[in-house]
PDB file with SEQRES, HELIX, SHEET and CRYST1 records, atoms N, CA, C and O in Angstrom:
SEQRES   1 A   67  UNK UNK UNK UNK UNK UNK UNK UNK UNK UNK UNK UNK UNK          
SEQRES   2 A   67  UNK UNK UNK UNK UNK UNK UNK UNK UNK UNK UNK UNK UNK          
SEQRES   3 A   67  UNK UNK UNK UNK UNK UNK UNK UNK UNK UNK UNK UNK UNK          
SEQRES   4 A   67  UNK UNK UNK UNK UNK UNK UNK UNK UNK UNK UNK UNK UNK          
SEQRES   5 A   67  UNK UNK UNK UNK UNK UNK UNK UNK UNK UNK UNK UNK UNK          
SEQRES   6 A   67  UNK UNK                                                      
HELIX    1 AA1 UNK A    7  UNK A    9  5                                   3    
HELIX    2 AA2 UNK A   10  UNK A   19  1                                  10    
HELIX    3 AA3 UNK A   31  UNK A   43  1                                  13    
SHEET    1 AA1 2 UNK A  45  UNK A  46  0                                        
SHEET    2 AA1 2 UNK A  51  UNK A  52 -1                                        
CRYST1    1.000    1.000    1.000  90.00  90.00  90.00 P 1           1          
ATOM      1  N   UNK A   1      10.752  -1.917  26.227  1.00  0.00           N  
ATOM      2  CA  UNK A   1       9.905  -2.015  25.067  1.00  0.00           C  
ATOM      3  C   UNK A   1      10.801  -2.151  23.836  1.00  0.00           C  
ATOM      4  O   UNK A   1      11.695  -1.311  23.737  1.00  0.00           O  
ATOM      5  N   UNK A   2      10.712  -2.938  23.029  1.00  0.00           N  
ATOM      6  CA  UNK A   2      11.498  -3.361  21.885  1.00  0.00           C  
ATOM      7  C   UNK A   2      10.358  -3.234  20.598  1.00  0.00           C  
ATOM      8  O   UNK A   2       9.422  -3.969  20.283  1.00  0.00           O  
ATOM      9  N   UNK A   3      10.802  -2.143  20.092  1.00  0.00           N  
ATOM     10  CA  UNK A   3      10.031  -2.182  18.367  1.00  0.00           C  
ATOM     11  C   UNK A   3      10.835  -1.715  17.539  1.00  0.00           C  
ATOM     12  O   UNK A   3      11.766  -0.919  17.660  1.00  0.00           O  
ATOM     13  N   UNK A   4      10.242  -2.494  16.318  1.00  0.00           N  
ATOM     14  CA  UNK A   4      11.177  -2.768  14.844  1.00  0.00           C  
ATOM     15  C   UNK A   4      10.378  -2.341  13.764  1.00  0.00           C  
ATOM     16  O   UNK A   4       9.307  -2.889  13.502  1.00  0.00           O  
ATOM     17  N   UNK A   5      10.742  -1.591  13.255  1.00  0.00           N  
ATOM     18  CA  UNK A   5      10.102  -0.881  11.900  1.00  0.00           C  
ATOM     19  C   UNK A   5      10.934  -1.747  10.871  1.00  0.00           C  
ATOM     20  O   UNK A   5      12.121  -2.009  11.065  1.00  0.00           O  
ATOM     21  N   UNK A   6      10.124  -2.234   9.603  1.00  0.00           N  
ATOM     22  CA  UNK A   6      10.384  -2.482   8.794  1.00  0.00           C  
ATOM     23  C   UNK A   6      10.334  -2.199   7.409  1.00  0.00           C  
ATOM     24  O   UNK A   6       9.560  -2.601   6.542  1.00  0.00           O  
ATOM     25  N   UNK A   7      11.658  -1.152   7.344  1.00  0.00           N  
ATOM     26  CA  UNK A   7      11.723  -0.587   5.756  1.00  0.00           C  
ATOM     27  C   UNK A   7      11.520  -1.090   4.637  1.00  0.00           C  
ATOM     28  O   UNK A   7      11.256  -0.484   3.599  1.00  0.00           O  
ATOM     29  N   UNK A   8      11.672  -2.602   4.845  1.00  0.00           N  
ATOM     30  CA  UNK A   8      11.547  -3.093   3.533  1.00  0.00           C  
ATOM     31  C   UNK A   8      10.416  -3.210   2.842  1.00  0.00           C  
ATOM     32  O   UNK A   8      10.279  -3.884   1.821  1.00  0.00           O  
ATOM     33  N   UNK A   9       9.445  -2.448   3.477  1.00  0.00           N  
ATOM     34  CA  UNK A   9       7.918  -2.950   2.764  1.00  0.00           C  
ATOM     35  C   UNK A   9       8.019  -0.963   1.980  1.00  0.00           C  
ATOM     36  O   UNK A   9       7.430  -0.812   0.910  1.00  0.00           O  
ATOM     37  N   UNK A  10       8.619   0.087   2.489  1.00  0.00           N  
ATOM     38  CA  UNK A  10       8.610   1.021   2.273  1.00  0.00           C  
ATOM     39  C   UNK A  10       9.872   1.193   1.012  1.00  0.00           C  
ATOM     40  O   UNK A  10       9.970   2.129   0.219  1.00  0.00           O  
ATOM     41  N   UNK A  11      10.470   0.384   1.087  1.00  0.00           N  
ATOM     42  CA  UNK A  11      11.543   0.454  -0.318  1.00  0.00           C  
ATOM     43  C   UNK A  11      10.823  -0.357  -1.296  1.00  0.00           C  
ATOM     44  O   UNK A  11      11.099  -0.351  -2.496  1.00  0.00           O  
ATOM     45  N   UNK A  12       9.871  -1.071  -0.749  1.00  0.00           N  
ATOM     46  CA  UNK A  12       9.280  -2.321  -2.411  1.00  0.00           C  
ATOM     47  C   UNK A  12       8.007  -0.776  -2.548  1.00  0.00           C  
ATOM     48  O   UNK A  12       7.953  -0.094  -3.570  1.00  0.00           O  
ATOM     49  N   UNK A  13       7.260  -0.554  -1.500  1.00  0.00           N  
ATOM     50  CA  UNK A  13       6.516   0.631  -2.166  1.00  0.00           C  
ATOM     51  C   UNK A  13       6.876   1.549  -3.109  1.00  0.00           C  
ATOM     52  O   UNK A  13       6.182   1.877  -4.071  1.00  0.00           O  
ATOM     53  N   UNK A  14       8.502   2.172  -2.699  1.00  0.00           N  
ATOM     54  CA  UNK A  14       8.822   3.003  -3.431  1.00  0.00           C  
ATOM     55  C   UNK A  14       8.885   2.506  -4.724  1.00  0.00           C  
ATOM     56  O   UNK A  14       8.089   2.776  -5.623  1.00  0.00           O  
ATOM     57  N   UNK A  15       9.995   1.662  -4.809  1.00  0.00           N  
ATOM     58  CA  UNK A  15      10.288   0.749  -5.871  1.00  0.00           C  
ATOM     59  C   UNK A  15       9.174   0.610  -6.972  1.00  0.00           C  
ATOM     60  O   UNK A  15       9.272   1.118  -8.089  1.00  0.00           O  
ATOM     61  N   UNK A  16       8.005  -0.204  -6.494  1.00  0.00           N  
ATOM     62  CA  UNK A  16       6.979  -0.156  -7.249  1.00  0.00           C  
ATOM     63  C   UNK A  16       6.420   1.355  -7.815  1.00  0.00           C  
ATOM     64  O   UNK A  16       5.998   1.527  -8.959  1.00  0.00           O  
ATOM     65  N   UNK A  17       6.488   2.187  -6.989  1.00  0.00           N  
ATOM     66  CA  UNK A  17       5.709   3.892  -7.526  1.00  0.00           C  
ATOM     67  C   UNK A  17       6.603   4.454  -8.717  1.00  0.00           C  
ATOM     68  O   UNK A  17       6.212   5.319  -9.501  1.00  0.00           O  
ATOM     69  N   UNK A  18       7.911   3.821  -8.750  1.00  0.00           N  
ATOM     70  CA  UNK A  18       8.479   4.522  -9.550  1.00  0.00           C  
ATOM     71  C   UNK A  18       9.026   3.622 -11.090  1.00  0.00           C  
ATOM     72  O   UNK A  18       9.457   4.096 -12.141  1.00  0.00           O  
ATOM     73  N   UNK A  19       8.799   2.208 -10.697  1.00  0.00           N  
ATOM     74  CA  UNK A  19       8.776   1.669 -12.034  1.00  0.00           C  
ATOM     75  C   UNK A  19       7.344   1.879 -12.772  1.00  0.00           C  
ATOM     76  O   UNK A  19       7.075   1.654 -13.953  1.00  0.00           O  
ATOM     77  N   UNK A  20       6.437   2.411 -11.663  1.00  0.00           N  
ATOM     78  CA  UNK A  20       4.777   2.197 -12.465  1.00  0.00           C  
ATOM     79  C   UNK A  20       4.905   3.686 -12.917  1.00  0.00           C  
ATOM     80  O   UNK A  20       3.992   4.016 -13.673  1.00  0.00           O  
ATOM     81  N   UNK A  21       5.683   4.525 -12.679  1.00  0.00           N  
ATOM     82  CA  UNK A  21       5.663   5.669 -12.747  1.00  0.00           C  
ATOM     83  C   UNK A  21       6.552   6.015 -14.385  1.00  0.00           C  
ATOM     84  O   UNK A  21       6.323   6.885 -15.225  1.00  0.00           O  
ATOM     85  N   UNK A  22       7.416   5.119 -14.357  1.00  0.00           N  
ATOM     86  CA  UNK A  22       8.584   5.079 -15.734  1.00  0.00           C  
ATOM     87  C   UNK A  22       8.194   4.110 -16.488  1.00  0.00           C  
ATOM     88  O   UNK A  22       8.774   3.749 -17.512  1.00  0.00           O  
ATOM     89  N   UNK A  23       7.232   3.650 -16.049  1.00  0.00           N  
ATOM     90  CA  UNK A  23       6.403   2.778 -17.944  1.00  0.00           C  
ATOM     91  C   UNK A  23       5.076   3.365 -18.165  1.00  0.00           C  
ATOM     92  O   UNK A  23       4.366   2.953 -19.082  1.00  0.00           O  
ATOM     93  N   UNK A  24       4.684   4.350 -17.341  1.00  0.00           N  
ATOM     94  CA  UNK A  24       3.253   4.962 -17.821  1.00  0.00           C  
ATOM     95  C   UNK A  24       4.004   6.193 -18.977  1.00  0.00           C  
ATOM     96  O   UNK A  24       3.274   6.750 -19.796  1.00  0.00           O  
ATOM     97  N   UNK A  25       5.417   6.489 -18.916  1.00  0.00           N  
ATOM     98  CA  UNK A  25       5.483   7.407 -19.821  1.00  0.00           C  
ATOM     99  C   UNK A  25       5.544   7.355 -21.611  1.00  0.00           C  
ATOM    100  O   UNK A  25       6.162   6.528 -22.281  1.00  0.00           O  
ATOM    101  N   UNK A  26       4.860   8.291 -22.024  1.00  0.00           N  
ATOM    102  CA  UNK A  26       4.970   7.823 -23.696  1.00  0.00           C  
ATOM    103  C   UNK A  26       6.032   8.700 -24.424  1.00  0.00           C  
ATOM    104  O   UNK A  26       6.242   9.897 -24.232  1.00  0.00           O  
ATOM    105  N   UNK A  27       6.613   7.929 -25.231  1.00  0.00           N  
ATOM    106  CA  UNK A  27       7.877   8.576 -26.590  1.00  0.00           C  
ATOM    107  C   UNK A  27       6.566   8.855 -27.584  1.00  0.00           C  
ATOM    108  O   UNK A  27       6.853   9.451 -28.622  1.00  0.00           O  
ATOM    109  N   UNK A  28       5.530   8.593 -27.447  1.00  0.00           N  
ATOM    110  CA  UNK A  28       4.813   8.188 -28.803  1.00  0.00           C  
ATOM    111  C   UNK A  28       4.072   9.629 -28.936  1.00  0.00           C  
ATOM    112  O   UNK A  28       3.550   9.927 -27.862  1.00  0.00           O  
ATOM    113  N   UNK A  29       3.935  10.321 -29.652  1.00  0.00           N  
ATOM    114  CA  UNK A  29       2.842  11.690 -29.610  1.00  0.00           C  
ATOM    115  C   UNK A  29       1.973  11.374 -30.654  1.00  0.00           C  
ATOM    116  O   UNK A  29       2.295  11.284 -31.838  1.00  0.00           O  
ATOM    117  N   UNK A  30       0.252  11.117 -29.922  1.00  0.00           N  
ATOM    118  CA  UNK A  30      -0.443  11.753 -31.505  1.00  0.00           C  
ATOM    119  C   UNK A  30      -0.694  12.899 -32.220  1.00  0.00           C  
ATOM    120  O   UNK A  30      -0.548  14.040 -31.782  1.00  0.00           O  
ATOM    121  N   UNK A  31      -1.141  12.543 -33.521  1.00  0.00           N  
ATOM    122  CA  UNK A  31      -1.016  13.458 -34.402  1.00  0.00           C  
ATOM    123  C   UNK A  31      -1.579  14.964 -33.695  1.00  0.00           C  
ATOM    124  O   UNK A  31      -1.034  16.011 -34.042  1.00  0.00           O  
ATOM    125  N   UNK A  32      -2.557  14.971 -32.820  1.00  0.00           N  
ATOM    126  CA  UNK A  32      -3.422  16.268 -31.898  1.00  0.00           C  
ATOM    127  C   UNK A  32      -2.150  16.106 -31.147  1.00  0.00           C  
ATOM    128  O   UNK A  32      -3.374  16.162 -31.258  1.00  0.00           O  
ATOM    129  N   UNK A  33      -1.326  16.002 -30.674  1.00  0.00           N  
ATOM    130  CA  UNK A  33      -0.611  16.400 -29.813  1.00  0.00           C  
ATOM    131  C   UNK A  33       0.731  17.118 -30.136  1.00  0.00           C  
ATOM    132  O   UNK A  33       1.344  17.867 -29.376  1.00  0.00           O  
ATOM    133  N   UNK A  34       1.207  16.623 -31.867  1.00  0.00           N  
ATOM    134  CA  UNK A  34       2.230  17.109 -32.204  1.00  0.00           C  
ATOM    135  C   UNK A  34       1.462  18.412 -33.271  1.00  0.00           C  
ATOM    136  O   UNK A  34       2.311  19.237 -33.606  1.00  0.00           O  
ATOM    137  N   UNK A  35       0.526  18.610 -33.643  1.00  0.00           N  
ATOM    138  CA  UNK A  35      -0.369  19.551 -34.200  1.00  0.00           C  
ATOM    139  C   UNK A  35      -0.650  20.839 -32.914  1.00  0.00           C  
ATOM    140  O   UNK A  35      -0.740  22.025 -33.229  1.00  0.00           O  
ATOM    141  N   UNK A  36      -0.760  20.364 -31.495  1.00  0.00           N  
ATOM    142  CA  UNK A  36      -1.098  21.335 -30.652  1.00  0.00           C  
ATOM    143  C   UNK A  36       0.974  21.856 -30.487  1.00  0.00           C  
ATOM    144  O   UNK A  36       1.252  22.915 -31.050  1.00  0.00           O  
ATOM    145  N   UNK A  37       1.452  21.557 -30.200  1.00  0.00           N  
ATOM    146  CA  UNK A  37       3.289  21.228 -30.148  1.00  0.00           C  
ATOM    147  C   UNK A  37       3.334  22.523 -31.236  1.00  0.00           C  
ATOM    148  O   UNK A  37       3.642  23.685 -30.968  1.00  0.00           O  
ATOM    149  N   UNK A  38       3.097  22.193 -32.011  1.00  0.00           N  
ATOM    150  CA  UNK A  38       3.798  22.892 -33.543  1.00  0.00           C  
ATOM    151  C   UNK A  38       3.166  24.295 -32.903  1.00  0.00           C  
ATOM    152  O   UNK A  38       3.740  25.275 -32.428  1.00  0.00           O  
ATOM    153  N   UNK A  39       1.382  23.917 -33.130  1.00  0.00           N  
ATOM    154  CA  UNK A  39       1.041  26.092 -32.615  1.00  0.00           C  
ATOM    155  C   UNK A  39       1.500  26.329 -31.082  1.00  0.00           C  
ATOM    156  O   UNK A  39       1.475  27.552 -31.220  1.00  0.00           O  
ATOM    157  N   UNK A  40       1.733  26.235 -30.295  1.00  0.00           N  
ATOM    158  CA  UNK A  40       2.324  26.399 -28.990  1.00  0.00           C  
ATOM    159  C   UNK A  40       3.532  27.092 -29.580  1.00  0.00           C  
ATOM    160  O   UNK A  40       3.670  28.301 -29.764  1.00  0.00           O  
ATOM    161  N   UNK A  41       4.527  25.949 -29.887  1.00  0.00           N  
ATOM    162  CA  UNK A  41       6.241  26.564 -30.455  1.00  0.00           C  
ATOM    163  C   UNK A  41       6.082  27.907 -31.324  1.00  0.00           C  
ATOM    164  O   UNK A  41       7.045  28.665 -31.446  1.00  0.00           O  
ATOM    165  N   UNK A  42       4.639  28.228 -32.024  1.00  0.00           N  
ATOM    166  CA  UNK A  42       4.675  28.978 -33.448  1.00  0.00           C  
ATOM    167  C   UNK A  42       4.113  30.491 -32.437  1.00  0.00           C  
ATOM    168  O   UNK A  42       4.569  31.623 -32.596  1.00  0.00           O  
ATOM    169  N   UNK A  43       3.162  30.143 -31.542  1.00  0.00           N  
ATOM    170  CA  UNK A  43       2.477  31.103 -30.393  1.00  0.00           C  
ATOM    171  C   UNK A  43       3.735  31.989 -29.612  1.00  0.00           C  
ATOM    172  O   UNK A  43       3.601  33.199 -29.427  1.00  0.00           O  
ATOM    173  N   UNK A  44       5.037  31.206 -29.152  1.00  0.00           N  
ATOM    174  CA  UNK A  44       6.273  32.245 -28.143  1.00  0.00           C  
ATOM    175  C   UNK A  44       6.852  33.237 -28.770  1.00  0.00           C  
ATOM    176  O   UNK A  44       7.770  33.202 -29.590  1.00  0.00           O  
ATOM    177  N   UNK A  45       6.109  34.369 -28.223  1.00  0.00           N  
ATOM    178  CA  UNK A  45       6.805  35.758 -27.901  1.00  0.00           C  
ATOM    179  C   UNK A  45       7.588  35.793 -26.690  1.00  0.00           C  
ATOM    180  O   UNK A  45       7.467  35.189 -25.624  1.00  0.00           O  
ATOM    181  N   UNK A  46       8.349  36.570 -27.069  1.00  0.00           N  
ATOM    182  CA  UNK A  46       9.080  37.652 -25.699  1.00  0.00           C  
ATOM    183  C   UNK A  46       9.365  38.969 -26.097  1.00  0.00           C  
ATOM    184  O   UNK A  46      10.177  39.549 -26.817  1.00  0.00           O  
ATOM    185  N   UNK A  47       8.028  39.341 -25.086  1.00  0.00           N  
ATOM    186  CA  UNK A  47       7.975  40.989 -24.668  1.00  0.00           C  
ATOM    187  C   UNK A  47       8.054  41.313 -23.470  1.00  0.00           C  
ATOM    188  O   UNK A  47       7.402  40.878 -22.521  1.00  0.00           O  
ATOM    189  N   UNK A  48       9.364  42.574 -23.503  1.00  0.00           N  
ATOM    190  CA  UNK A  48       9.613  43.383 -22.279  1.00  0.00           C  
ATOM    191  C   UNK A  48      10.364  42.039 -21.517  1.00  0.00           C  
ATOM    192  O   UNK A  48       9.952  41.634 -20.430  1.00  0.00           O  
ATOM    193  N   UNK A  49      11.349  41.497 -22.126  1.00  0.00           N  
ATOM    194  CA  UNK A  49      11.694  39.947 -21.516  1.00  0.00           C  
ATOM    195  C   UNK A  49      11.103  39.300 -20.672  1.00  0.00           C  
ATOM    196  O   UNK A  49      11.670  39.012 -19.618  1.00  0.00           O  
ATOM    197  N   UNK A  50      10.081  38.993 -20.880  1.00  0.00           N  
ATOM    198  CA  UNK A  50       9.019  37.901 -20.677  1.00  0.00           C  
ATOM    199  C   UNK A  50       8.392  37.212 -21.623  1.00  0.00           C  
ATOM    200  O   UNK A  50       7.844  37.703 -22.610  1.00  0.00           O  
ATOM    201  N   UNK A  51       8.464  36.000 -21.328  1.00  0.00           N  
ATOM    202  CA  UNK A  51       7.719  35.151 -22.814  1.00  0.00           C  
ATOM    203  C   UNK A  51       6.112  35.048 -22.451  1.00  0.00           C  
ATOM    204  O   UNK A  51       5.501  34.921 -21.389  1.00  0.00           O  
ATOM    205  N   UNK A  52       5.715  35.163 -23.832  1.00  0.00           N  
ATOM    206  CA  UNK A  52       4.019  34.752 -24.266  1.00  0.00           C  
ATOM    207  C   UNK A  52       3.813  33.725 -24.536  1.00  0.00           C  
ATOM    208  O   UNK A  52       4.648  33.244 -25.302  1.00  0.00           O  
ATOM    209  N   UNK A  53       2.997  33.075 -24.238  1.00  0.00           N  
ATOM    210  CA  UNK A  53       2.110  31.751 -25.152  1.00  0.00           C  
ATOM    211  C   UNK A  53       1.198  31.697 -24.761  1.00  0.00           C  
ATOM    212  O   UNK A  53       0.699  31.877 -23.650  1.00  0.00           O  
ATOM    213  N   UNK A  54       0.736  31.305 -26.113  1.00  0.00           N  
ATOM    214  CA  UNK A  54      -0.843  31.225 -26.307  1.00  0.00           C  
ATOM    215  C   UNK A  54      -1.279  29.848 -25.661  1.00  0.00           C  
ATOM    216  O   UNK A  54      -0.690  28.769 -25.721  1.00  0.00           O  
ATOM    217  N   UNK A  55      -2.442  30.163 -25.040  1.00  0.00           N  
ATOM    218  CA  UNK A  55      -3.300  28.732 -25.209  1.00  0.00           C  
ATOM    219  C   UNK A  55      -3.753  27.969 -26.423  1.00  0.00           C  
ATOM    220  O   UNK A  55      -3.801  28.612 -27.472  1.00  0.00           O  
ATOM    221  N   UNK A  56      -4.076  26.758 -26.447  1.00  0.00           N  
ATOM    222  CA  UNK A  56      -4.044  26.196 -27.569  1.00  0.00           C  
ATOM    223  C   UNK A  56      -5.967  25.636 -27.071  1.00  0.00           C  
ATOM    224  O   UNK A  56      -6.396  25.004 -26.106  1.00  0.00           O  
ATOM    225  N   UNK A  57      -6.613  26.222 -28.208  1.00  0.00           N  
ATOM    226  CA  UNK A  57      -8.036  26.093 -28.276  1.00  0.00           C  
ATOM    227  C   UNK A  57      -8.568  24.827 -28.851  1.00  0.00           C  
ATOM    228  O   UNK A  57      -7.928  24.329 -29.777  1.00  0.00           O  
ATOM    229  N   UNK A  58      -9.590  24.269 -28.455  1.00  0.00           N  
ATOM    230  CA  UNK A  58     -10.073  23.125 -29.850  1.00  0.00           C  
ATOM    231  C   UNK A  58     -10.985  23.977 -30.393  1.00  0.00           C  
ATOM    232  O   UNK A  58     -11.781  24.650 -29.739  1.00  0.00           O  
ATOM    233  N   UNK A  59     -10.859  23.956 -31.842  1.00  0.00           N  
ATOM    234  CA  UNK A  59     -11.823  24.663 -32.460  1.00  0.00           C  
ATOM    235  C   UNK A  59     -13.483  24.223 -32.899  1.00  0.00           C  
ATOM    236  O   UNK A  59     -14.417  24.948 -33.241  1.00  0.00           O  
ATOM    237  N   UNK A  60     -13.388  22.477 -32.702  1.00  0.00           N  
ATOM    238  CA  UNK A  60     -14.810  21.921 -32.767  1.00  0.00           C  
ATOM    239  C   UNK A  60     -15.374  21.166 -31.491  1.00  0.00           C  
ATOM    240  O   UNK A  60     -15.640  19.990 -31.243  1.00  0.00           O  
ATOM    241  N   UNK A  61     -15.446  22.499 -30.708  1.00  0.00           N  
ATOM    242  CA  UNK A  61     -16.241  22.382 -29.561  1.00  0.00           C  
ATOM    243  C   UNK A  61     -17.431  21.963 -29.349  1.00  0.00           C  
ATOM    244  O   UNK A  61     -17.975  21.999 -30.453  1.00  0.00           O  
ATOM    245  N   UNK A  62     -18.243  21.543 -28.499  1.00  0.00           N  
ATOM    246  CA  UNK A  62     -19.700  21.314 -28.209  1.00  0.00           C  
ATOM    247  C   UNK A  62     -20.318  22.343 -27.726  1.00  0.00           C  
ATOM    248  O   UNK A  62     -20.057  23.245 -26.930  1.00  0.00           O  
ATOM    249  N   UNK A  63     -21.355  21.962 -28.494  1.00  0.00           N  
ATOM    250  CA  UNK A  63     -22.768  23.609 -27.929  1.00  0.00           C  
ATOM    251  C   UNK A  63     -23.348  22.670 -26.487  1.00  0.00           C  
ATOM    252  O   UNK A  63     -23.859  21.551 -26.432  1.00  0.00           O  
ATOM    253  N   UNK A  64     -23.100  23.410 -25.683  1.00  0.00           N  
ATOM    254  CA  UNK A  64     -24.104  22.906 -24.195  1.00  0.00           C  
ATOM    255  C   UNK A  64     -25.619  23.354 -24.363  1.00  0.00           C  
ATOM    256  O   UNK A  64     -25.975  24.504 -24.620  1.00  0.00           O  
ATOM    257  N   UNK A  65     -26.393  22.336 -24.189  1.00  0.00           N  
ATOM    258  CA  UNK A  65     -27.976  22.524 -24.292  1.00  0.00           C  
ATOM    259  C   UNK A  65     -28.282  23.730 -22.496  1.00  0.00           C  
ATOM    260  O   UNK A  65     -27.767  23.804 -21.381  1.00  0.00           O  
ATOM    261  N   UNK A  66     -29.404  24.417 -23.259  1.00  0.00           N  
ATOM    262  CA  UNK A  66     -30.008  25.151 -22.311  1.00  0.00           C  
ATOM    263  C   UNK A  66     -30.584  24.311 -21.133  1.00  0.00           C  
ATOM    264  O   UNK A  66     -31.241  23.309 -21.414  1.00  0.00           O  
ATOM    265  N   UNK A  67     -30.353  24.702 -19.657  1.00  0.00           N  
ATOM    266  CA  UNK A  67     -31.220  24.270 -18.670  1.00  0.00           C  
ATOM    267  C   UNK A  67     -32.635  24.608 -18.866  1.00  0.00           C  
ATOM    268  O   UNK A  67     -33.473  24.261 -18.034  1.00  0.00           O  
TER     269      UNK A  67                                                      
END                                                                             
């Protein structure tokens, strides 16, 4: 019995997962993102050497209607 696996369809897969993977990333932050950044950094404690941080809330939430 003679069988042949062929890697090369498993190196263009990879290949592809990881260039689609390194141009989905952004340098760019919006303004909500460098605004949530700033209170996060402003939120770290360390007590009893362990660090704190806060969650970061939206403050203009939606009211959910009653069932």
């Amino acid at each position: 019995m003679f069988v042949f696996i062929a890697n090369n369809t498993l190196e263009t897969s990879l290949k592809q997962f990881w260039e689609v993977e390194s141009e989905t990333e952004c340098n760019q932050m919006s303004l909500e993102d460098k605004k949530v950044q700033v209170q996060i950094e402003n939120s770290i404690e360390n007590k009893d050497n362990r660090y704190i941080v806060r969650l970061p809330w939206k403050s203009d939430k939606e009211t959910l209607p009653d069932n």
